[in-house]
C-alpha positions as CSV (number, residue, x, y, z in Angstrom):
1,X,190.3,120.9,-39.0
2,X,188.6,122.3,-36.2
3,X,185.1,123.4,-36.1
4,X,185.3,127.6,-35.4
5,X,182.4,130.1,-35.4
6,X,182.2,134.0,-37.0
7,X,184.5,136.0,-35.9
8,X,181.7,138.3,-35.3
9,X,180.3,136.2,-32.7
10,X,181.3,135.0,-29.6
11,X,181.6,132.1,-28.1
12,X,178.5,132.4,-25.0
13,X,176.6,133.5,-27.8
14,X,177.4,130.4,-30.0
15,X,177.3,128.3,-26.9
16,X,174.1,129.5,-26.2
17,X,172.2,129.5,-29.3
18,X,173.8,126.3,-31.0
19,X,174.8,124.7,-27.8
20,X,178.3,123.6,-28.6
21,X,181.8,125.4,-29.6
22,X,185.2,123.9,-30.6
23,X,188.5,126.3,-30.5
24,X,191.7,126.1,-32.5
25,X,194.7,125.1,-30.3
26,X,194.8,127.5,-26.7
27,X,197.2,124.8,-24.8
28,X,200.9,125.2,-25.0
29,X,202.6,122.1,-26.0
30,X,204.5,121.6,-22.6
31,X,201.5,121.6,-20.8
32,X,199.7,119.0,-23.1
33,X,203.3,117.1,-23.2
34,X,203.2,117.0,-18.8
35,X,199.2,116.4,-19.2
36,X,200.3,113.2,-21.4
37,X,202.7,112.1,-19.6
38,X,201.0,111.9,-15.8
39,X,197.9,110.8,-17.1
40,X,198.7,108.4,-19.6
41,X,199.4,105.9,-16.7
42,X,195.8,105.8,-15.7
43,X,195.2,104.1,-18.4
44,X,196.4,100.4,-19.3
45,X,198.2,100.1,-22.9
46,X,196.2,96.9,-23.0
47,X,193.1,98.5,-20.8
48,X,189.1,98.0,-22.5
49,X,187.7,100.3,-20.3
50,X,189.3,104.2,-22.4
51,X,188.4,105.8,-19.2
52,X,188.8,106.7,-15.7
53,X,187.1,109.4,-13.3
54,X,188.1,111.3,-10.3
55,X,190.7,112.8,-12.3
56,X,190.1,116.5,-9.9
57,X,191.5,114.6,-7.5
58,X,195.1,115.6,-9.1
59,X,197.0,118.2,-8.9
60,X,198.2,118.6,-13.0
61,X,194.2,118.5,-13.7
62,X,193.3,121.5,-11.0
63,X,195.9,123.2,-12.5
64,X,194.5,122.9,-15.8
65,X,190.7,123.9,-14.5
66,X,192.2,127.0,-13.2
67,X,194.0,127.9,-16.3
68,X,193.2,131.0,-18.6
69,X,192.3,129.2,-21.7
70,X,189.8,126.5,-19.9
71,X,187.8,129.0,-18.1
72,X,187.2,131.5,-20.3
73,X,185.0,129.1,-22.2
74,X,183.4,127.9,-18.8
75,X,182.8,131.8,-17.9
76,X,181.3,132.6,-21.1
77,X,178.8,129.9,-20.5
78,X,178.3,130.0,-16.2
79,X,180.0,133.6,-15.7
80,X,183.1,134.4,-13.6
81,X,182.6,132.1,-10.0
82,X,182.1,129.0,-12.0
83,X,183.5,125.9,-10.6
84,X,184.9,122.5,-11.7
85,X,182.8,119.7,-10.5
86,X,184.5,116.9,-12.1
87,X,187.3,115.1,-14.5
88,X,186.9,112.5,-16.7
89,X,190.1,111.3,-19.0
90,X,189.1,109.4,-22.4
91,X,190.8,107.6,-24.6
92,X,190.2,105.1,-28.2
93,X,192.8,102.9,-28.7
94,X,192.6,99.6,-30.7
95,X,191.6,97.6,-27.9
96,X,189.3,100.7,-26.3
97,X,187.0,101.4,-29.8
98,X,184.4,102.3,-28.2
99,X,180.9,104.0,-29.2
100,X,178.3,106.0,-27.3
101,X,174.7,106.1,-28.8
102,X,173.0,109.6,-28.6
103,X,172.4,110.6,-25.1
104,X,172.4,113.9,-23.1
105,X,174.9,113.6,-19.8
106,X,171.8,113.6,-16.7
107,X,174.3,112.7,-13.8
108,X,176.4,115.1,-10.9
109,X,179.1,113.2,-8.8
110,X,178.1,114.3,-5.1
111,X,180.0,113.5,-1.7
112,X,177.6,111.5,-0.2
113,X,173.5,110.3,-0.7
114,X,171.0,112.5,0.7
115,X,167.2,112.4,-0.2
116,X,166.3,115.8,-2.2
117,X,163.6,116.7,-4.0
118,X,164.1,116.5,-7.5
119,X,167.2,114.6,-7.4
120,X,167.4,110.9,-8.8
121,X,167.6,108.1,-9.3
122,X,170.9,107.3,-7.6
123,X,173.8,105.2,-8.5
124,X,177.6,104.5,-7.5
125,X,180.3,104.8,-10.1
126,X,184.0,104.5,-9.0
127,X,182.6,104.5,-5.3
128,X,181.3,107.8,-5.5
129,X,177.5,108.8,-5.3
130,X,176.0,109.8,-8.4
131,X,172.6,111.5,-8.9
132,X,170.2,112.8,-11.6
133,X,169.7,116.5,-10.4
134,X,166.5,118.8,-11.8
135,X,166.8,120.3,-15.3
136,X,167.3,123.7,-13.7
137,X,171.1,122.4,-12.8
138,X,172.3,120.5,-15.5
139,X,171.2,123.8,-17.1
140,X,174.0,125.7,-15.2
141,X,177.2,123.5,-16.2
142,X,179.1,123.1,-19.4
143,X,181.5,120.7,-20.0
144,X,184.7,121.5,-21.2
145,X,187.0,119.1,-23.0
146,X,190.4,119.4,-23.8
147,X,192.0,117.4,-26.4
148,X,195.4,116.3,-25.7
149,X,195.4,114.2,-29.2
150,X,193.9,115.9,-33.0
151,X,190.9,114.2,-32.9
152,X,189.4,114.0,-36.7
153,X,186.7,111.9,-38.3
154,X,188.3,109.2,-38.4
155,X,189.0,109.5,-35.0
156,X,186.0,108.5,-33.5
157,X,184.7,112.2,-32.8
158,X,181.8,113.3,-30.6
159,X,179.1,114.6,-33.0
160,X,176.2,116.6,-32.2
161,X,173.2,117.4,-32.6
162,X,173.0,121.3,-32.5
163,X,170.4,123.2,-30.4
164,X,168.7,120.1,-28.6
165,X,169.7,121.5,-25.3
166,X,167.2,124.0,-25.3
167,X,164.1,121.0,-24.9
168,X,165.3,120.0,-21.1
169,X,165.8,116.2,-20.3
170,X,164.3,114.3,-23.5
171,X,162.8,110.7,-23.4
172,X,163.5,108.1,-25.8
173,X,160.9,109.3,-28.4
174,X,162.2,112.8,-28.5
175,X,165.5,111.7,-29.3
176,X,164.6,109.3,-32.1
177,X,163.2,112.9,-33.0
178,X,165.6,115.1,-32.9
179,X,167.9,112.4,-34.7
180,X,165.3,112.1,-37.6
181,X,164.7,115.6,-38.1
182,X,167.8,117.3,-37.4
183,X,171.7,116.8,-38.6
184,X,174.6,115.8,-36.8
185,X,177.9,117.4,-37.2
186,X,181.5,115.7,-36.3
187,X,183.1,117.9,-33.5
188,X,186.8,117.5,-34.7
189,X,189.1,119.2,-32.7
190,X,193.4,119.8,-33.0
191,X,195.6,118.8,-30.4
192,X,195.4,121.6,-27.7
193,X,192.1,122.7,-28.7
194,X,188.8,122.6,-26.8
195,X,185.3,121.4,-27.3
196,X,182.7,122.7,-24.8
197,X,179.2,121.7,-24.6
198,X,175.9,122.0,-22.5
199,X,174.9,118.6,-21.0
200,X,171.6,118.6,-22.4
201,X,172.8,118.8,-26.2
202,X,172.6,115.5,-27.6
203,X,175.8,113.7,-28.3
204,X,177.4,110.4,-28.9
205,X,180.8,108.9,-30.4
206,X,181.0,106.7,-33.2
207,X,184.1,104.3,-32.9
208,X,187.0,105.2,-34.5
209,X,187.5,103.9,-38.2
210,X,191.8,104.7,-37.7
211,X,192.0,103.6,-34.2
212,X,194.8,105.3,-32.1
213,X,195.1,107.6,-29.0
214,X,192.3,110.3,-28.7
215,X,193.2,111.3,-25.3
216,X,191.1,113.7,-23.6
217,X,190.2,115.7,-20.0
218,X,186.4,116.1,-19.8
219,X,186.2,118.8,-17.4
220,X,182.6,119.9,-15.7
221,X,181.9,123.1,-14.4
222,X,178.8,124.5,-12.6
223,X,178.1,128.1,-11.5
224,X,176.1,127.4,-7.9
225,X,175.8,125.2,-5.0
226,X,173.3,122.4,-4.4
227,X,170.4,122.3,-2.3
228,X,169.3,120.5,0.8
229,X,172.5,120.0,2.3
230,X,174.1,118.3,-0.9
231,X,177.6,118.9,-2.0
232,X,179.4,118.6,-5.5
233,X,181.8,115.8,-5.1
234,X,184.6,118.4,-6.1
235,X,184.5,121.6,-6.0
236,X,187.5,123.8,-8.2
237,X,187.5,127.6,-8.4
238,X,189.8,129.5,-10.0
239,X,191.7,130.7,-6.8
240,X,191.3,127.6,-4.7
241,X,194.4,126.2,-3.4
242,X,193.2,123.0,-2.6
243,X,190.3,120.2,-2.8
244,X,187.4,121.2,-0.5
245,X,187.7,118.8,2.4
């Protein structure tokens, strides 16, 4: 079910040419099963929101940033002192069905406001800063997304649209562009698997047509620091034994 590439090629050079790569299964089962079961609780059986953030801020979550299979894919894209910069959990259920219309993901969670050049607008979600950086830095992260649930089309997938990452930050007209002149494809992924993607690649999520759990860790990495006495919000390398004060 999952999308794969040629064995011939690898994954940066799929990553960077198509901007997108989905892996069979690379989680064992007793880590998914432990990543269920602490995380699950973030998230209201009843809840309409299929989301929450911050989710770096647990230990279970580091662990899985730090682990073998996660940043390969993250090194293959950043190279070897990437860093996680944030966690996202996601969920459809039948009371979260939700959608997302095409968009690429502009915003970095940062510790705390400072005027930069370059960087905005600003906004506040979950009582953490968030900014728009410069292109140049949304151009070093990837996001890496592992699926704790099969997630197939009738699942609500994220679908892309392959190679718009390589046009920077589009308006609203380029996107009604790239939409026209280019296809989509459904990123289905098994449970354990992993879909990674550059920020600027054009995505969204139809909701799902079977609705039931599609639970998964959006994980962000970047590969360097931020100017002008900024700071990522977190900040998760592979030897780090702790959150960065």
């Amino acid at each position: 079910m999952a999308t794969s590439f040629p064995q011939s090629e690898t994954v940066a050079e799929r990553l960077h040419r198509e901007g997108w790569v989905s892996t069979p299964s690379l989680i064992q089962a007793e880590v998914l099963d432990t990543l269920t079961r602490d995380l699950s609780p973030l998230l209201d059986e009843g809840s309409v929101r299929g989301g929450t953030r911050q989710l770096l801020d647990l230990a279970v979550v580091q662990d899985l940033a730090r682990s073998k299979a996660v940043r390969s894919i993250a090194e293959e894209a950043l190279g070897p002192r990437c860093f996680a910069v944030r966690g996202i959990l996601f969920d459809k259920t039948p009371s979260a069905n939700w959608k997302v219309t095409w968009h690429q993901d502009l915003t970095i969670a940062v510790r705390e406001h400072r005027d930069a050049a370059g960087f905005g607008p600003w906004s506040v979600k979950e009582r953490v800063p968030h900014v728009q950086p410069p292109v140049a830095i949304l151009e070093r992260m990837i996001a890496v997304r592992v699926h704790l649930d099969e997630c197939g089309v009738e699942n609500g997938p994220v679908r892309v649209i392959p190679r718009s990452h390589i046009s920077g930050r589009l308006s609203g007209e380029d996107i009604d562009r790239w939409k026209e002149e280019h296809a989509a494809v459904n990123c289905t992924v098994l449970r354990g698997g992993i879909l990674a993607f550059f920020p600027l690649l054009l995505h969204s999520s139809s909701p799902a047509t079977r609705p039931g759990h599609r639970r998964v860790v959006h994980l962000e990495f970047a590969a360097a620091n931020l100017p002008s006495g900024l700071e990522w919000y977190h900040s998760i390398g592979e030897s780090d034994l702790a959150l960065s004060a």
